[in-house]
C-alpha positions as CSV (number, residue, x, y, z in Angstrom):
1,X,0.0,0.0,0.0
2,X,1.2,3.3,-1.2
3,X,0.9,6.0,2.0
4,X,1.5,9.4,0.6
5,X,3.0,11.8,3.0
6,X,1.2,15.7,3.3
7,X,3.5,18.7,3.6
8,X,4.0,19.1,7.9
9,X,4.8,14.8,7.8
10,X,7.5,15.7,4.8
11,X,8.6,18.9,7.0
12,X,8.9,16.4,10.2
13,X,10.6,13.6,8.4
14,X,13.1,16.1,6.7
15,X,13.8,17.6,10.3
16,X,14.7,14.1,12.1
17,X,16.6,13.1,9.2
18,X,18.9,16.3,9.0
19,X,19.4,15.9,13.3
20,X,20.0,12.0,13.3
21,X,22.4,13.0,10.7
22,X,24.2,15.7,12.4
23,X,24.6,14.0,15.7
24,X,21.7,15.5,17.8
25,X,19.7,12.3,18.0
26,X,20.7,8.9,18.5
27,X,18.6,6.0,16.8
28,X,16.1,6.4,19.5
29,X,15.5,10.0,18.5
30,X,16.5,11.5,21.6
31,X,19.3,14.1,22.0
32,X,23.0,12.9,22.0
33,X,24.8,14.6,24.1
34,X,28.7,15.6,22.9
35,X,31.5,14.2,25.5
36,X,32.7,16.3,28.2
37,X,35.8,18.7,27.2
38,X,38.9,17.7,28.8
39,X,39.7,20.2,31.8
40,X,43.1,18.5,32.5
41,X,46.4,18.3,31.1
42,X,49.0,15.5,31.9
43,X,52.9,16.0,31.5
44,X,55.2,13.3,30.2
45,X,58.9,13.7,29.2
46,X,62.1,12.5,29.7
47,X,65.2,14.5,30.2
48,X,69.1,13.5,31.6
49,X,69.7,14.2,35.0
50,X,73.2,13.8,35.7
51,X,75.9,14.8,32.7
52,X,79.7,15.7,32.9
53,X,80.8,18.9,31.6
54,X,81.9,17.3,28.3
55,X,78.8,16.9,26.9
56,X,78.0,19.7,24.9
57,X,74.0,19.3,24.6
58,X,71.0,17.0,26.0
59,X,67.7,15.9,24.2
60,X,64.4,16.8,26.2
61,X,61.5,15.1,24.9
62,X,57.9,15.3,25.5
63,X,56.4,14.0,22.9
64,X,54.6,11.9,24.9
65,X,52.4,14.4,26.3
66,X,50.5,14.2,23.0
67,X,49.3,10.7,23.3
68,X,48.0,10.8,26.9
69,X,46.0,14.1,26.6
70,X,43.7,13.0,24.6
71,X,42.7,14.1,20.9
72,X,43.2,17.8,21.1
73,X,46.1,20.1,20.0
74,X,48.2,20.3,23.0
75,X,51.2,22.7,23.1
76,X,54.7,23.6,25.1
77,X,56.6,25.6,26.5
78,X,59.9,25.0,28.0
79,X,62.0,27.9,30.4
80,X,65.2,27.3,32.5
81,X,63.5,28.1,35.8
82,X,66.8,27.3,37.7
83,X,70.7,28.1,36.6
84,X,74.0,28.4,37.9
85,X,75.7,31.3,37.2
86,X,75.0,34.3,35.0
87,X,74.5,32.6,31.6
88,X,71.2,30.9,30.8
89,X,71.7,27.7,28.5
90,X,70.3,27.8,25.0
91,X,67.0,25.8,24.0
92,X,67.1,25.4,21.1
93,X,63.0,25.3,20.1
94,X,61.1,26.3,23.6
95,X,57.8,25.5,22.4
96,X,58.6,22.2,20.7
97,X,57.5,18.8,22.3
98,X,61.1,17.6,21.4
99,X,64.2,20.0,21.7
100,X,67.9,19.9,22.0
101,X,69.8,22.4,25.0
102,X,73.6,23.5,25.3
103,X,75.6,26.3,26.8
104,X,76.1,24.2,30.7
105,X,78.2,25.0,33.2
106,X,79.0,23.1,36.0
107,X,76.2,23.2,39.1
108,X,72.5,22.1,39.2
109,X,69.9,23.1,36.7
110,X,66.2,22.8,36.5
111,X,64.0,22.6,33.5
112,X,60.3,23.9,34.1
113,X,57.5,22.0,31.1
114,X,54.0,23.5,30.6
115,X,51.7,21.7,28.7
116,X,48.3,23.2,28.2
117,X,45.8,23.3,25.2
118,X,43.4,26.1,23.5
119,X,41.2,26.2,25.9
120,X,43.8,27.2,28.8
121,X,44.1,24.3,30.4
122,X,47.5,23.6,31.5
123,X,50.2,21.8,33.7
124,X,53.9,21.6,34.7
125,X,56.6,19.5,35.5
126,X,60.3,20.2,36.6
127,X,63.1,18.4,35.7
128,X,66.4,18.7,37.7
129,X,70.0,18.3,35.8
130,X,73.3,18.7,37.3
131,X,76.1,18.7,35.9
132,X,79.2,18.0,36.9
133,X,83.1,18.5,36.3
134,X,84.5,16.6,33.3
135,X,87.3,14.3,35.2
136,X,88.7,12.9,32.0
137,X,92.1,12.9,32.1
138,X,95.0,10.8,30.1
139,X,94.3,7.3,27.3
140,X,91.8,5.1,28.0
141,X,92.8,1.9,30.9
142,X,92.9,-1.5,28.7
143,X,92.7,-4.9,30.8
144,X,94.6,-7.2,28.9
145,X,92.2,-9.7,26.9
146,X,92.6,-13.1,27.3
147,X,93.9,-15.2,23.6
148,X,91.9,-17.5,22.5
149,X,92.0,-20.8,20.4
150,X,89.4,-22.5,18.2
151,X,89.6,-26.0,16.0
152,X,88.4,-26.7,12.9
153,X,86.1,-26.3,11.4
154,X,85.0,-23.2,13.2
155,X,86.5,-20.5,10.9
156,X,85.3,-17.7,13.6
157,X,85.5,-15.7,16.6
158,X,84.3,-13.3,19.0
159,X,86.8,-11.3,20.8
160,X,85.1,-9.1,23.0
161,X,86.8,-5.7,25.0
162,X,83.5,-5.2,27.3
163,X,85.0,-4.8,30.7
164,X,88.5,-4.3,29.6
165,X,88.2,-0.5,28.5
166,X,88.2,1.4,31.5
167,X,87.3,5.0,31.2
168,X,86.1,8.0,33.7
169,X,83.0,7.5,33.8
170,X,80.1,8.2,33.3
171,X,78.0,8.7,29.9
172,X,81.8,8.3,27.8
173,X,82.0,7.9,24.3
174,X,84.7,5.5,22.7
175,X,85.9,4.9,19.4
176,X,86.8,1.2,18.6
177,X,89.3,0.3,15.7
178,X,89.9,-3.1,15.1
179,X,92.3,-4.2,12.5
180,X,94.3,-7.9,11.5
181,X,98.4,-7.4,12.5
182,X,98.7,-10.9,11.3
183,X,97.1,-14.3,9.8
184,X,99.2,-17.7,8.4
185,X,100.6,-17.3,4.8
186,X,98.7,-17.8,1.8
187,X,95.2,-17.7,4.0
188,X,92.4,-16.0,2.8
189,X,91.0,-12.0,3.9
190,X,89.7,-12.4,7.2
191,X,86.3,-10.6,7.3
192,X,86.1,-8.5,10.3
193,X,82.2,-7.3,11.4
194,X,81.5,-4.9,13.7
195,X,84.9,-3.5,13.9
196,X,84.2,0.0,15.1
197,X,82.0,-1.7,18.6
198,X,83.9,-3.0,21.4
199,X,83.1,-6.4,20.2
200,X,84.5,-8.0,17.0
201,X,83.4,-10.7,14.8
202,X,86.0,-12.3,13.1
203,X,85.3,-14.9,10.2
204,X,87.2,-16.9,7.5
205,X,90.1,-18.4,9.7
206,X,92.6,-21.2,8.4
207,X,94.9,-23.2,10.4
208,X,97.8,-21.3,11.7
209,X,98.2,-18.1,14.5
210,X,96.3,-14.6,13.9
211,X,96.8,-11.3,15.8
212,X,94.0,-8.8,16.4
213,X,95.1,-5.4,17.0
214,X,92.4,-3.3,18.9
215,X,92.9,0.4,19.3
216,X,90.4,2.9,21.4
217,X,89.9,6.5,21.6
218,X,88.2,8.5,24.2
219,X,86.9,11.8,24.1
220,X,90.4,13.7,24.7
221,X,91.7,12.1,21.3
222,X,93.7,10.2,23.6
223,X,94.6,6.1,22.3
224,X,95.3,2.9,23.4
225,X,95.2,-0.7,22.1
226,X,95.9,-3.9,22.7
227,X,96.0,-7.2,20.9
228,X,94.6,-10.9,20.6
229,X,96.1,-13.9,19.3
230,X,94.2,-16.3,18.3
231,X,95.5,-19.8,17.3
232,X,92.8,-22.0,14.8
233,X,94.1,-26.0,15.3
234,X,93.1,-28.5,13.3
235,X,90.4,-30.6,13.4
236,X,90.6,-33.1,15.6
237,X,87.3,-35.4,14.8
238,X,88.5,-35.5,10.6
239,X,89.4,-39.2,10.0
240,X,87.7,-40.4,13.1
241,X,84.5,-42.4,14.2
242,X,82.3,-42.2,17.5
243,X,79.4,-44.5,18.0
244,X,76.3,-43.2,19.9
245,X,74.6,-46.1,21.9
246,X,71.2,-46.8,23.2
247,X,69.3,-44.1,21.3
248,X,65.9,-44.4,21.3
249,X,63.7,-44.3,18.5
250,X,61.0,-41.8,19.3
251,X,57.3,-42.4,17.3
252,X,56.9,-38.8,16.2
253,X,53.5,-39.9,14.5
254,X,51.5,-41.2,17.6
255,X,50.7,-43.7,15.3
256,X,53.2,-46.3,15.1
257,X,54.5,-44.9,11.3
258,X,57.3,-43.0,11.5
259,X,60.0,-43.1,14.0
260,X,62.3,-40.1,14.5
261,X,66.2,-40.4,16.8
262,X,68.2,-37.4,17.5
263,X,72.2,-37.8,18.2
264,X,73.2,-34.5,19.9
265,X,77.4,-33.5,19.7
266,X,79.4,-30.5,20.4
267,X,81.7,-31.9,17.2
268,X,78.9,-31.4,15.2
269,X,78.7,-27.2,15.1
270,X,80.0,-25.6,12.6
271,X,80.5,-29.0,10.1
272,X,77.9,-29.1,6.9
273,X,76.5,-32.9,5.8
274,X,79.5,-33.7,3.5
275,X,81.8,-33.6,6.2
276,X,79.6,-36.7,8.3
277,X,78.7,-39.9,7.0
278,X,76.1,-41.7,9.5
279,X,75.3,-45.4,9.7
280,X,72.0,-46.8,11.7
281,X,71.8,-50.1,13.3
282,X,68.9,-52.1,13.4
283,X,69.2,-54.5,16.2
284,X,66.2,-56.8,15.2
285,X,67.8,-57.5,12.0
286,X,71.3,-57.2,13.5
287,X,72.6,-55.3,10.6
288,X,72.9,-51.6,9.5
289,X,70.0,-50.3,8.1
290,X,69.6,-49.3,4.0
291,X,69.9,-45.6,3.9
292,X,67.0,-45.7,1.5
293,X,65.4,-46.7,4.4
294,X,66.1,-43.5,6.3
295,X,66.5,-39.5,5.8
296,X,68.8,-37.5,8.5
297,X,69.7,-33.6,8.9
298,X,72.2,-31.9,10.4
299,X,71.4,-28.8,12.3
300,X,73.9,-26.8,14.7
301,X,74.7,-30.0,17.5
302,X,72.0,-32.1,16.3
303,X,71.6,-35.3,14.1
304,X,68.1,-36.2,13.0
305,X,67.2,-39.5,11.8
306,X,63.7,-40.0,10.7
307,X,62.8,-43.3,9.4
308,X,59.9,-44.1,6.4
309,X,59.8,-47.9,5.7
310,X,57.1,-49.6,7.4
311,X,59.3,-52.8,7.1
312,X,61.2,-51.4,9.8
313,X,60.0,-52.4,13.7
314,X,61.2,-49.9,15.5
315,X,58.6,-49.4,18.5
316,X,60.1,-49.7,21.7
317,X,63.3,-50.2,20.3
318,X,66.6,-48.5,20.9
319,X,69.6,-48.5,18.2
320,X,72.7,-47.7,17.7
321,X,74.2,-44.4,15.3
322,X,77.7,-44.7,13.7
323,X,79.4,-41.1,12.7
324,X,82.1,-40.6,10.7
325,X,83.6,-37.6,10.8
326,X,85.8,-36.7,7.1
């Protein structure tokens, strides 16, 4: 049935439409009422406390303050409310949420944030600094580091100067420089990673001696160094055999069709599947199983042997793994 509307129920229909649509009425037609403005303003921001006099300049950041106060334009202001001396230091953007400072001199500062938004709402926070005297004097301290040795067929090393540079004290800066003084004849470019940190990655070793040459540099442009010798051996597992007894053969299936072993070895790290050859006993049959019979991986210390023929009887039964190491 067709209902045709007259002029006042157009007018009214028009009316409810236009206020649903702008937010005055909710779907049961009566008045929405907007959210409360915010009255309050929270402060958050991080600044150092403690420096030495050798740093130049500090970060203060408050960009944080935006994300807890809501979704309304919030804006700062920062002042040096406290300051030794006659000089004030120099902010470099007062009314940014994230700003650099510099110009210190030694004694105790404090840093005075207001946050507030259009509507005047507003807060503060302090934040205290002192600084105090640079005592950097003379090279950098260097505990000797300990040599090291490694066999084959690990081809690298970590040498690692945490806790050996020694330096006064607090928030220093050093420059590492890490460089090869010497390696065996005829051997390959050592590749050195991470040879401006204290710790060094060395990679691509041969047999023979190598000599690590570390230099650091403080602040002052002050050096020291020391090195490591490190001696690569050879292998000593190439040409030999272990046997690995009463493994057991684990059902990884829950069903009785497919049997897994592992065979766990230090020897194993660092060595890639040609340099092993693996034999598995069956000690039904009392013979060494097909390696058709059979896949294995190698991954870091571990052997995995999973078996696939159903002719196999394996449940309950432990075996026997033969490694040969080339």
């Amino acid at each position: 049935m067709l209902v045709m509307l007259n002029s006042q129920s157009r007018q009214f229909t028009s009316m409810a439409i236009v206020l649903f649509m702008s937010g005055c009425l909710g779907f049961d037609g009566t008045p929405v009422k907007p959210p409360p403005a915010l009255t309050t303003v929270a402060v958050s921001a991080t600044a150092p406390e403690l420096i030495y006099s050798n740093v130049k300049e500090i970060v203060m950041d408050a960009r944080r303050s935006a994300l807890i106060n809501g979704r309304r334009e919030i804006f700062y202001h920062w002042v040096c409310a406290q300051y030794p001396g006659t000089v004030l230091p120099k902010i470099d953007s007062a009314t940014a949420a994230y700003t650099t400072v510099s110009g210190f001199e030694i004694g105790n500062y404090v840093f005075r944030l207001r946050v507030f938004d259009k509507n005047g709402n507003e807060a503060f926070d302090d934040f205290p600094l002192e600084v105090r005297k640079d005592t950097l004097v003379g090279p950098p301290q260097i505990i000797p580091m300990p040599d090291g040795t490694i066999n084959l067929p690990q081809d690298q090393i970590i040498i690692s100067s945490t806790d050996h540079v020694i330096g006064n004290y607090y928030n220093r800066v050093f420059i590492f420089d890490w460089s090869v003084l010497q390696q065996p004849p005829g051997s390959q470019e050592v590749l050195l990673k991470n040879k401006s940190n204290a710790s060094l990655l060395a990679e691509g070793l041969s047999l023979g001696s190598y000599s690590f040459r570390m230099e650091v540099t403080n602040e002052l442009g002050l050096k020291a160094s020391d090195t490591v010798d490190v001696l690569v051996r050879s292998d000593t597992l190439a040409g030999t055999t272990k046997v690995y007894e009463n493994i057991d053969w684990l059902d990884i299936s829950n069903a009785g069709t497919q049997y897994a072993l592992i065979v766990q070895e230090p020897g194993f790290i660092y060595r890639t599947r040609d340099m092993i050859e693996i034999r598995v006993w069956d000690p039904v049959k009392k013979e060494w199983i097909d390696s058709d019979k059979y896949l294995w991986s190698l991954a870091y210390s571990e052997i995995r042997v999973t078996a696939y023929s159903f002719e196999l009887q394996l449940e309950g039964v432990r075996t026997n793994v033969e490694v040969k190491f080339k």
